[in-house]
C-alpha positions, 0 to 999 in steps of 0.5 A, a space after each residue: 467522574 468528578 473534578 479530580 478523576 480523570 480519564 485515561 485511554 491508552 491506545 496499543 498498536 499490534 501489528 500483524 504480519 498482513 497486507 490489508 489492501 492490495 488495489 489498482 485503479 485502472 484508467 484513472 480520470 486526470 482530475 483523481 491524478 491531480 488531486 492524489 498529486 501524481 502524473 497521469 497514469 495508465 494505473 494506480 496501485 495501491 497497498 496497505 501493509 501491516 506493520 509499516 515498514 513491510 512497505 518499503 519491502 513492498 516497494 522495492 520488489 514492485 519497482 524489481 519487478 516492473 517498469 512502475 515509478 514508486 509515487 509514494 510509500 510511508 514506513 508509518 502508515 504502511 502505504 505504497 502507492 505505484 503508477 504505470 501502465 496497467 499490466 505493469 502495476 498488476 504484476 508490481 502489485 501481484 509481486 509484492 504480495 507475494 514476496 510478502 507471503 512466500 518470504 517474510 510470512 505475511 497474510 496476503 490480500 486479495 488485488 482488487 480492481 476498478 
């Protein structure tokens, strides 16, 4: 390029339909609470959701259908972050991606754990 060229990149976002992560840490160390900013936890579940604002949805039917406290979720990013007890998050976490594949056609991830 010379001086008077100048480069253009446009960056697109297309958002399919998918839940990308689905993940719950179980017994998670007091120093990894802190440092994600949350109260200890017996679990902390995660999920990334595509287009973003399916995490409010996601939310919403993990909280319905668990006693989870909904730590965190961003409509622009897609994250949903819950805690509770580990029975609790797997079945908010089980729920959700569910919810999302039978209702509103997303492509579910499997929920992995540590």
């Amino acid at each position: 390029m010379d001086g008077g060229d100048r480069l253009r990149v446009i960056q697109e976002y297309v958002p399919g339909k998918q839940v990308t992560l689905a993940h719950i840490i179980r017994n998670p160390k007091d120093d990894l609470c802190n440092k994600v900013g949350i109260h200890k936890a017996g679990a902390i579940g995660i999920m990334t959701i595509t287009p973003g604002e399916g995490a409010i949805i996601a939310a919403d039917v993990a909280s319905k259908s668990s006693t989870v406290n909904v730590d965190f979720v961003d409509r622009f990013t897609g994250c949903v972050i819950v805690t509770g007890e580990v029975a609790s998050v797997e079945n908010a976490l089980r729920a959700a991606v569910i919810s999302l594949k039978d209702i509103l056609g997303f492509f579910p991830a499997e929920i992995t754990y540590t």
